[in-house]
C-alpha positions as CSV (number, residue, x, y, z in Angstrom):
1,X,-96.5,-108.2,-31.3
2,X,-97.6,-104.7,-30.9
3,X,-96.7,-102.0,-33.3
4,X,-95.9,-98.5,-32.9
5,X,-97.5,-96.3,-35.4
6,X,-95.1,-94.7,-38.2
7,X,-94.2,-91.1,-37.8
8,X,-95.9,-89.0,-40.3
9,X,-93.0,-87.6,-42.4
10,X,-93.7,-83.8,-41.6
11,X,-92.9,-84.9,-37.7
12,X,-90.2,-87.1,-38.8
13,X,-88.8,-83.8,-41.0
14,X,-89.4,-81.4,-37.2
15,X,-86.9,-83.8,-35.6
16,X,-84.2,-84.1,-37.9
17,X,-84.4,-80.3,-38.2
18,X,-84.0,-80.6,-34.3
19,X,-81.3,-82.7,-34.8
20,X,-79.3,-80.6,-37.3
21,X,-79.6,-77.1,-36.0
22,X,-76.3,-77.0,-35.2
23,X,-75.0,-78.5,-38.3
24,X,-76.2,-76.2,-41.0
25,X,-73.0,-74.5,-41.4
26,X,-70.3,-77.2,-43.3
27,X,-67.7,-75.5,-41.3
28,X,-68.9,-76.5,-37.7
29,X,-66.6,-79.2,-37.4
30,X,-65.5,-82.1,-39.0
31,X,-68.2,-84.4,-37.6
32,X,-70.9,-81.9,-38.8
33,X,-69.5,-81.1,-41.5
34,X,-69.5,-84.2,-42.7
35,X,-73.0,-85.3,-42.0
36,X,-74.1,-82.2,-43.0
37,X,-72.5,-82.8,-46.5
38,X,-73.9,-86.1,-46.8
39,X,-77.4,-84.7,-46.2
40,X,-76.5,-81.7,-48.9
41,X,-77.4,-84.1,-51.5
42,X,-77.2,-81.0,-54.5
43,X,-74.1,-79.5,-52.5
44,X,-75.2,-76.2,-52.6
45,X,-74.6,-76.1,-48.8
46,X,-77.5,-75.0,-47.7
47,X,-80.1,-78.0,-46.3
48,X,-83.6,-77.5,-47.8
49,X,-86.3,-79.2,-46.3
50,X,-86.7,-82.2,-48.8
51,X,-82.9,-82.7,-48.2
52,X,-83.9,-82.9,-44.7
53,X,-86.6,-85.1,-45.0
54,X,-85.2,-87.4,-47.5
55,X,-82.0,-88.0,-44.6
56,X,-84.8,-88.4,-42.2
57,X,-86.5,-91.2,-44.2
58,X,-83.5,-93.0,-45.0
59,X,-82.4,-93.2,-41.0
60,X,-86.3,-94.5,-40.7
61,X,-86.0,-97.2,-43.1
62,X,-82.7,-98.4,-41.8
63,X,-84.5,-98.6,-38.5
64,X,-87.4,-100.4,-40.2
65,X,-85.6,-104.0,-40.7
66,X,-88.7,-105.8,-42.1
67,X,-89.7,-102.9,-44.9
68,X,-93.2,-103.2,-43.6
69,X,-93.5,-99.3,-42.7
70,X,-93.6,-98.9,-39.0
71,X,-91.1,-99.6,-36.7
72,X,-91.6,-102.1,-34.0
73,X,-90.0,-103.3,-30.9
74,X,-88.6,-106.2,-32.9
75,X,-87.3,-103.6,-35.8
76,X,-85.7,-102.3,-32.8
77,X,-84.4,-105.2,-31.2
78,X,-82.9,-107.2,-34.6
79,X,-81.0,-104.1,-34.9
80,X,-79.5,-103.9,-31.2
81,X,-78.3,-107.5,-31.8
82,X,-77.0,-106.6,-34.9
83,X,-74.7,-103.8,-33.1
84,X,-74.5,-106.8,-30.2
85,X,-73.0,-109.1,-32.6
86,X,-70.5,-107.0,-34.5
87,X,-68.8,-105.9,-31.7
88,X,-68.2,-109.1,-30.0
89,X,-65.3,-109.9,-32.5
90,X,-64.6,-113.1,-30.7
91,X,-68.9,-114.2,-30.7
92,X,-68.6,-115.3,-27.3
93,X,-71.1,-113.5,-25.9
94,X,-69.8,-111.0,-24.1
95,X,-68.5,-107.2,-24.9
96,X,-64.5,-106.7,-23.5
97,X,-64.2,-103.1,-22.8
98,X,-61.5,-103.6,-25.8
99,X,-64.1,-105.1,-27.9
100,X,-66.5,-101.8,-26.9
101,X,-63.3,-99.6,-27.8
102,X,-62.7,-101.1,-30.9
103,X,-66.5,-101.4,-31.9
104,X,-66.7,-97.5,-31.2
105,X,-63.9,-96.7,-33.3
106,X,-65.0,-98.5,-36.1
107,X,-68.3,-96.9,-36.0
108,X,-66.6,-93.1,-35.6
109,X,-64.5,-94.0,-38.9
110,X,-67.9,-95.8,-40.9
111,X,-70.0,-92.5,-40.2
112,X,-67.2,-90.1,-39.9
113,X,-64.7,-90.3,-42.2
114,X,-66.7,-90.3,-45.3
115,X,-64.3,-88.5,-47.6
């Protein structure tokens, strides 16, 4: 199995900024506002850049399934059938377009309605 090297932290830190440029005001929506709350871990609403790296090493350690450090192709493809799975509600295999609607939703309410 080949392995894909870890990101060092500072380029792991350059993308979430990347990411969150437009969410650095709590008042850009309620989407934005939320994650940018959840990433405002003293709630002083400004992001500082260990608040930024510590959301970006959380998302990489969720994405690392095994804990070993790097994230691999089978990191990446335990957690696609994870998604895979929970969304076909009736395990047979397939996705319904109902099953995909109802998946989405689900996922909008888990990350987005974080009160």
């Amino acid at each position: 199995m080949k392995k894909y090297a870890a990101l060092p932290l500072a380029a792991i830190l350059v993308a979430t900024l990347a990411v969150i440029s437009g969410v650095t005001d709590v008042n850009a929506g309620p989407r934005h506002g939320k994650m940018f709350e959840r990433m405002d871990s003293n709630g002083d609403g400004v992001l500082s850049a260990v608040e930024a790296e510590a959301a970006a090493l959380s998302r990489f350690e969720k994405m690392d399934e095994n804990g070993d450090g790097v994230i691999t192709k089978a990191d990446i493809s335990a957690m696609a059938l994870a998604r895979f799975q929970k969304a076909d509600l009736n395990s047979d295999g397939e996705i319904t377009h109902e099953e995909a609607k109802a998946a989405r939703e689900a996922w909008r309410k888990e990350h987005h309605d974080h009160n």
